[in-house]
VEXDO-781586 format. One record per residue: residue in three letters; z, y, x of N, C-alpha, C in turn. Coordinates in steps of 0.2 Angstrom, whole numbers, plus 5000, padded with zeros to 4 digits. Atoms other than C-alpha are relative to their C-alpha. Layout:
N
ALAZYXZYXZYX/...
***
This chain:
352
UNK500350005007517351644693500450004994/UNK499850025005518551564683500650105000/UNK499649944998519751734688499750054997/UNK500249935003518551864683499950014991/UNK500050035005518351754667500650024993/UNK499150005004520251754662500050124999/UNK500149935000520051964667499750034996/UNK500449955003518752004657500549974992/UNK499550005005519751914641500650024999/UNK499349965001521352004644499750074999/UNK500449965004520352154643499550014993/UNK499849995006519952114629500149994993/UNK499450025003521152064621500350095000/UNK500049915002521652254624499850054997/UNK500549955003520252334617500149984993/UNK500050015005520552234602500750004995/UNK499349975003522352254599500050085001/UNK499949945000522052434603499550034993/UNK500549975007520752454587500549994996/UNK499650025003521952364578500650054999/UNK499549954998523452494582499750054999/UNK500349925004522252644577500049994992/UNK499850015005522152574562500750004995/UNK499250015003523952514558500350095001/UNK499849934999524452704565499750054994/UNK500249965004523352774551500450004995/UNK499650065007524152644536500750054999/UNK499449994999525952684544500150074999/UNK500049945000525852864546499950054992/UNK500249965008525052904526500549974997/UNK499550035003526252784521500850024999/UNK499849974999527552844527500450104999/UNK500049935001527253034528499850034997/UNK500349975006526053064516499349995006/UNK500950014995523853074521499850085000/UNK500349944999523353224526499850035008/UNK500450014995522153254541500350015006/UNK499850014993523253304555500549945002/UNK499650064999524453174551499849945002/UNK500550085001523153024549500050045009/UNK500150014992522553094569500550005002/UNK499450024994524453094575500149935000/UNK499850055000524552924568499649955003/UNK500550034998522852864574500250015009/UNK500049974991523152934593500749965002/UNK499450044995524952854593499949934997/UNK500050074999524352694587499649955006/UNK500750004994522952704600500549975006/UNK499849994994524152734614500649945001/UNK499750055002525452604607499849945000/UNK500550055000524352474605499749975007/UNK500150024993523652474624500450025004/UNK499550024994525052504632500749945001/UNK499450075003525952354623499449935005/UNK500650044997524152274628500249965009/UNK500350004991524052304647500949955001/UNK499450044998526152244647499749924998/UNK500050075003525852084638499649965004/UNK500350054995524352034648499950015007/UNK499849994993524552114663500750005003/UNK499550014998526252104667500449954997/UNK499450045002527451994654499749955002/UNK500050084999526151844657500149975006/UNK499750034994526451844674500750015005/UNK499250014996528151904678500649984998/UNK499450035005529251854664500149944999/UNK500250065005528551694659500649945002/UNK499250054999530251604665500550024999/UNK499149965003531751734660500149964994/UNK499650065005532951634650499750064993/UNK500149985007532651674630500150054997/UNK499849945003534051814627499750055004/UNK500349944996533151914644499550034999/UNK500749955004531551934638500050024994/UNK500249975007531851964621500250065001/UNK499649954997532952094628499450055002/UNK500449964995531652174641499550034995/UNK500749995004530052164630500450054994/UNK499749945005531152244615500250075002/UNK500049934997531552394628499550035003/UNK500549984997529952404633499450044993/UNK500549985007529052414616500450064996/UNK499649935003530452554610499750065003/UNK500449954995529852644626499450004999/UNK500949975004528152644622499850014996/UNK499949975005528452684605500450065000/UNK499749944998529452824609499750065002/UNK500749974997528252884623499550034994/UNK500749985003526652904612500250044994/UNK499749955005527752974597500050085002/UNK499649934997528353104607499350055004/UNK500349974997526853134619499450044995/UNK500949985004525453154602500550074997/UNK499749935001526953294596500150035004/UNK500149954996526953374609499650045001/UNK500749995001525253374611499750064997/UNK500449985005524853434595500350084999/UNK499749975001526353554594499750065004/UNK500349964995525653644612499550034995/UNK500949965001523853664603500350044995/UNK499849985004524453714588500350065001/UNK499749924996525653864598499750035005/UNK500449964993524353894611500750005004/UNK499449994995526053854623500049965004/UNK500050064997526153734636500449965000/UNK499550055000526953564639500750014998/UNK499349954997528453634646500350044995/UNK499549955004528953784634499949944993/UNK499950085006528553624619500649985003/UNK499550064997529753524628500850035000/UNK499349974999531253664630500250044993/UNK499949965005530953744612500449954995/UNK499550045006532053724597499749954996/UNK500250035005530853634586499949935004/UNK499950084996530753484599500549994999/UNK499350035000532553474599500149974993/UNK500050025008532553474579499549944998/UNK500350064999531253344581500349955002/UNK499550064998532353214591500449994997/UNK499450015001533853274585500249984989/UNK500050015005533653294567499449994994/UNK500450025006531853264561499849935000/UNK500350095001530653114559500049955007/UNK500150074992530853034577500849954998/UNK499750025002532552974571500049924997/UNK500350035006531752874558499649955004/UNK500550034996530352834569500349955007/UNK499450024993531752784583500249924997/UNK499450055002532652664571499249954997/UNK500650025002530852594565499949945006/UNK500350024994530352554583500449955002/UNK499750044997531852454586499849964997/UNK500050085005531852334573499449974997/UNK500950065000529852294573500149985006/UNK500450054991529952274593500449965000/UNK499250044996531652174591499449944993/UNK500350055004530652064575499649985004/UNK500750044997529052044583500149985006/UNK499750054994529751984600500449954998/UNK499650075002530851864592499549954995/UNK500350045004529651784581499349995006/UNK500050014993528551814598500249935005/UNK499650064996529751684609500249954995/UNK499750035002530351584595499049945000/UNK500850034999528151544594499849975005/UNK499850034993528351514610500449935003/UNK499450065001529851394608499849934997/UNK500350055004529051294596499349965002/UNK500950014998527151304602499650034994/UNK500449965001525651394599500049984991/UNK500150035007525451424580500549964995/UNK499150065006526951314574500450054996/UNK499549975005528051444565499450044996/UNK500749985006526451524558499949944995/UNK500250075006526151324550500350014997/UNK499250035004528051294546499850064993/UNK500049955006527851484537499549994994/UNK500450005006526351454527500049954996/UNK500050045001526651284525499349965001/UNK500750024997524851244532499849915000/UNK500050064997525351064536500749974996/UNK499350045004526851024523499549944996/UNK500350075004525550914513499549965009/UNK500350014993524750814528499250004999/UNK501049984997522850834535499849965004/UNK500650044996521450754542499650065004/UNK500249964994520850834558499649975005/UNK500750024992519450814573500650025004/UNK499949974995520450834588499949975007/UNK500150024994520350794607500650005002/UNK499450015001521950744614499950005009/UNK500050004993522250754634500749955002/UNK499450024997523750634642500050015006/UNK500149994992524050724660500749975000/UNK499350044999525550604667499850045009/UNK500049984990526250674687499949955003/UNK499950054995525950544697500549985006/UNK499150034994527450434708500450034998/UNK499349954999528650524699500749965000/UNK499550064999529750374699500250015007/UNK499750014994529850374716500250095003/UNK499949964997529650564720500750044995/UNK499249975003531450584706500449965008/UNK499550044994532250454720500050065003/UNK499949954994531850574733500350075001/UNK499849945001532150724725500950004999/UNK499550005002533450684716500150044991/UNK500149975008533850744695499850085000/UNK500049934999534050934699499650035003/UNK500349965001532750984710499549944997/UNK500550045003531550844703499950044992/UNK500249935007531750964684499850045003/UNK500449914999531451114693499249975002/UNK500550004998529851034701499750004993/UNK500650005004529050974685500350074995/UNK500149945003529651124675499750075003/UNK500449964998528551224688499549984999/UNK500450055000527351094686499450034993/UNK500350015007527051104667500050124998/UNK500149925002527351334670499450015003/UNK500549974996526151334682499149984997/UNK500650045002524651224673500150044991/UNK500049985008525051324656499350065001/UNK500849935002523651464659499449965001/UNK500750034998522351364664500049944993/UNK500150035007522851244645499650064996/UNK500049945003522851424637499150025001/UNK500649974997521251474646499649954997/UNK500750045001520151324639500150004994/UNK500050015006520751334623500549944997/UNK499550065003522151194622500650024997/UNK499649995004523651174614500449975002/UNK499450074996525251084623500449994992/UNK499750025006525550974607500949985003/UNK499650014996526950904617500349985006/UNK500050014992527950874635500549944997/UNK499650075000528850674636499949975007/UNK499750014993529650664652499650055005/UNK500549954993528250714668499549974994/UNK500649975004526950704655499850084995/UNK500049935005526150854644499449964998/UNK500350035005525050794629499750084997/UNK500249935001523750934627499350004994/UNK500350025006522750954611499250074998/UNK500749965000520851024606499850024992/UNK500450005007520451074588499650024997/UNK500650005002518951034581499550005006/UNK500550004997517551084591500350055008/UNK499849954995518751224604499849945006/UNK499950014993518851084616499449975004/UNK500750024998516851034618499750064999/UNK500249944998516451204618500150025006/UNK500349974992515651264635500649945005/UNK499750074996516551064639500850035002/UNK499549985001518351174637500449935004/UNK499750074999519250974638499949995009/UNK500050014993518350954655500350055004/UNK499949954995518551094663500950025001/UNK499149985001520451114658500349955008/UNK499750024995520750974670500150015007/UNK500349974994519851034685500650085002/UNK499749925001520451234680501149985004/UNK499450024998522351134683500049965007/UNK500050024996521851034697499950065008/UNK500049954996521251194706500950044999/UNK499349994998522951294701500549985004/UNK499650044998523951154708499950015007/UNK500249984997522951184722500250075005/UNK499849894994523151384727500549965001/UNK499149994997525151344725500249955003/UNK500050054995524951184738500750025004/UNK499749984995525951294750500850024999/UNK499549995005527151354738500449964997/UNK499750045002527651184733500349955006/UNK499650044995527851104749500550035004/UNK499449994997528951224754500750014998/UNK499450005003530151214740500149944999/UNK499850055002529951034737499749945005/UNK500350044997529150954752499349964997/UNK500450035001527850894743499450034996/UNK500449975004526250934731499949964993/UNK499750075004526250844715499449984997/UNK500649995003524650774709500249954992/UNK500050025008524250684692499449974999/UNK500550035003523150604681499750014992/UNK500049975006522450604665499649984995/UNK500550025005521550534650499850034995/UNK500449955005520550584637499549984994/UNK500250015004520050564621499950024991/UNK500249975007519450604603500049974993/UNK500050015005519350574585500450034994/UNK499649985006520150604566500749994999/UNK499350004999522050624567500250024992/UNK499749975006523250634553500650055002/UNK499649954998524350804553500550024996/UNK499549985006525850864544500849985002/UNK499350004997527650884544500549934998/UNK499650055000529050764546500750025001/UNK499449984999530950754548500450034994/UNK499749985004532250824538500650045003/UNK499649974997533650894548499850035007/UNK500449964995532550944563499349974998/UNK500950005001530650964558499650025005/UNK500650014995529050934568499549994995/UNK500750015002527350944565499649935003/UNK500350094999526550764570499450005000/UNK500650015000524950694575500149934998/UNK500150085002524850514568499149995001/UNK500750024997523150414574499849965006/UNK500450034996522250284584499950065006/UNK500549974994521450434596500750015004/UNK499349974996523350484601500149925006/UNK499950064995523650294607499549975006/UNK500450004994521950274614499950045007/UNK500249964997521850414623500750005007/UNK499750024997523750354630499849965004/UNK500250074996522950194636499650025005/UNK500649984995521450274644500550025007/UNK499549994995522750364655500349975006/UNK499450054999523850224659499549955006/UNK500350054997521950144667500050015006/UNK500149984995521850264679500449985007/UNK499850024997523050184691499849955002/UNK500550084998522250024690499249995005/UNK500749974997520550114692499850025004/UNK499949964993521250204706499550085001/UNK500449945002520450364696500550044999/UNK499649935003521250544693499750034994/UNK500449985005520150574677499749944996/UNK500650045003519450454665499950024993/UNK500250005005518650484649499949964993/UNK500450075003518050394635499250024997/UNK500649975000516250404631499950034991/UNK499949925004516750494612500050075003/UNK499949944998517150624623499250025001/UNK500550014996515550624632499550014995/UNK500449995006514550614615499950044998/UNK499949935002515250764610499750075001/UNK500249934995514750894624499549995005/UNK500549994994513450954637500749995007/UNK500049964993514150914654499750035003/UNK500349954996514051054665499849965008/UNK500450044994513051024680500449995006/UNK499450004994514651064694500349934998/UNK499550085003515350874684499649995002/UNK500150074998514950704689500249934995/UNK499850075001515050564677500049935002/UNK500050074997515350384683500349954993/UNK499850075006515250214669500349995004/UNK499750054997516550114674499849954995/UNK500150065004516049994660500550004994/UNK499549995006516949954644500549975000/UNK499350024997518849894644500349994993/UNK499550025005519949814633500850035000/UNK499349974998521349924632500649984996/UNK499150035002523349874628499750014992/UNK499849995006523549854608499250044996/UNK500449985005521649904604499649934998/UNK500450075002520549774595499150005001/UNK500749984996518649844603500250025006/UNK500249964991518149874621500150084998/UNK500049944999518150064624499750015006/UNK500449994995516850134637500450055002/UNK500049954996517550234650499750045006/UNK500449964995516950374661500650035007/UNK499749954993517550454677499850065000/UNK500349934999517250634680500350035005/UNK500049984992517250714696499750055003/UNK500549944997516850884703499649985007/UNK500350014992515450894715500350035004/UNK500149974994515750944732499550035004/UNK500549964998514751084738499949995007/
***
């Protein structure tokens, strides 16, 4: 379910940057070349075809077969790949048009002088040198978004969060479990490789609820909900589960690279956070707030509670659980460094 779910959003996510791409083709091309109706169709047809074949890579192919080439490799690949299919759709809609236009086919288009004076000396030259240096920007500002985290270089640029904010959000602490002891056994080197497949492997299923990896400290990841994303259609819950199944399929996968499978734990909780930039010689954007410590503490209960989930009942206030959940009070608790009890919950898929 969750699979056809993730499928039907990447599809449309295609359809929607391919409208978008018809458009920009029309802008770029009057712009450019000047507006006049066969130009506006060649730039619409190659924004079309620019547009979804950038699409179908990006969500069908870079997010599962690149997503760990070191920094210089992908920006490399991606930037040859979006020349090529800026080049492609340039050259196929002149063609196209050239063939109608001469009543000739593909072929005699292809071996005639006016094609060759088109590559060699007219507008694809222009279009060539264009193609680089938007696929080579927009992948580097791409990966660098990346680097930083969702939306971070969009903040830094606008300055979004240079004065600080007050914000809803939902905060998630998933810590690995035993990793004290499973670093002994490992040892420093493949112990990183584990939780760095750890934290690649549980990134689409964050992405997929609507989270936000504010930050990773040590084998933990600190995963963030803003405003209402993460009580919509109970987003916050389901992210756990949606990671506890991934971890799951790759059971087999794990134990036979690392002997083992890695489980985890997780707290969770909500409230008004303050947001804004910090630092001076290395800059970060920061959550300051009670929910971020609470929501650490809740965490920390789970070993005690001998739970792989617990809540708080802010969460729980918030959202319809779905009927596949399970909540259980545990009662209310005096957590480290608070000065109220807090009600905790457990949540627990059924088993069918």
């Amino acid at each position: 379910m969750e699979k056809s779910v993730k499928q039907k959003q990447k599809f449309r996510s295609v359809i929607i940057i391919s409208l978008i791409g018809i458009l920009v083709g029309l802008l770029f091309t009057g712009l450019a070349f000047g507006f006049d109706t066969a130009r506006a169709i060649k730039g619409m047809t190659a924004g079309f075809i620019i547009t979804f074949l950038i699409g179908i890579f990006e969500n069908f192919v870079f997010q599962n077969k690149f997503r760990k080439l070191k920094f210089s490799t992908g920006l490399l690949i991606r930037t040859l790949v979006y020349v090529a299919v800026i080049s492609f759709a340039v050259i196929s809609v002149w063609v196209i048009h050239e063939s109608s236009v001469n009543d000739a086919n593909i072929f005699s288009t292809l071996k005639s002088d006016d094609f060759r004076h088109f590559i060699v000396e007219g507008d694809f030259k222009s279009i060539l040198l264009f193609a680089v240096v938007f696929s080579f920007l927009v992948n580097l500002s791409a990966q660098i978004n990346n680097l930083l985290g969702k939306n971070v270089l969009l903040n830094y640029v606008t300055g979004k969060y240079h004065k600080p904010k007050e914000e809803e959000r939902a905060f998630m602490f998933l810590d690995v479990s035993s990793s004290t002891t499973i670093a002994e056994k490992l040892g420093p080197v493949a112990y990183h490789k584990l939780i760095n497949s750890f934290f690649f492997d549980i990134d689409e299923s964050i992405v997929g609820s609507e989270g936000e990896v504010y930050q990773y400290v040590g084998d933990e990841v600190v995963i963030s909900w803003k405003n209402s994303r993460g009580f919509q259609n109970a987003n916050c819950i389901r992210c756990f589960f949606n990671i506890q199944e991934k971890i799951g399929s790759l059971s087999e996968v794990y134990k036979k690279e690392f002997g083992l499978i890695p489980g985890f734990k997780a707290g969770l909780h909500c409230g008004q956070v303050i947001i804004g930039e910090i630092g001076d010689s290395k800059k970060e954007i920061v959550f300051h707030g009670d929910v971020l410590n609470t929501a650490s503490r809740i965490q920390a209960e789970c070993n005690r509670l001998k739970k792989t989930f617990l809540v708080s009942e802010d969460i729980l206030n918030k959202l319809k659980l779905p009927e596949e959940y399970l909540s259980e009070s545990l009662g209310k608790f005096m957590l480290r460094g608070k000065a109220r009890e807090v009600k905790l919950f457990s949540i627990q898929k059924k088993t069918v």
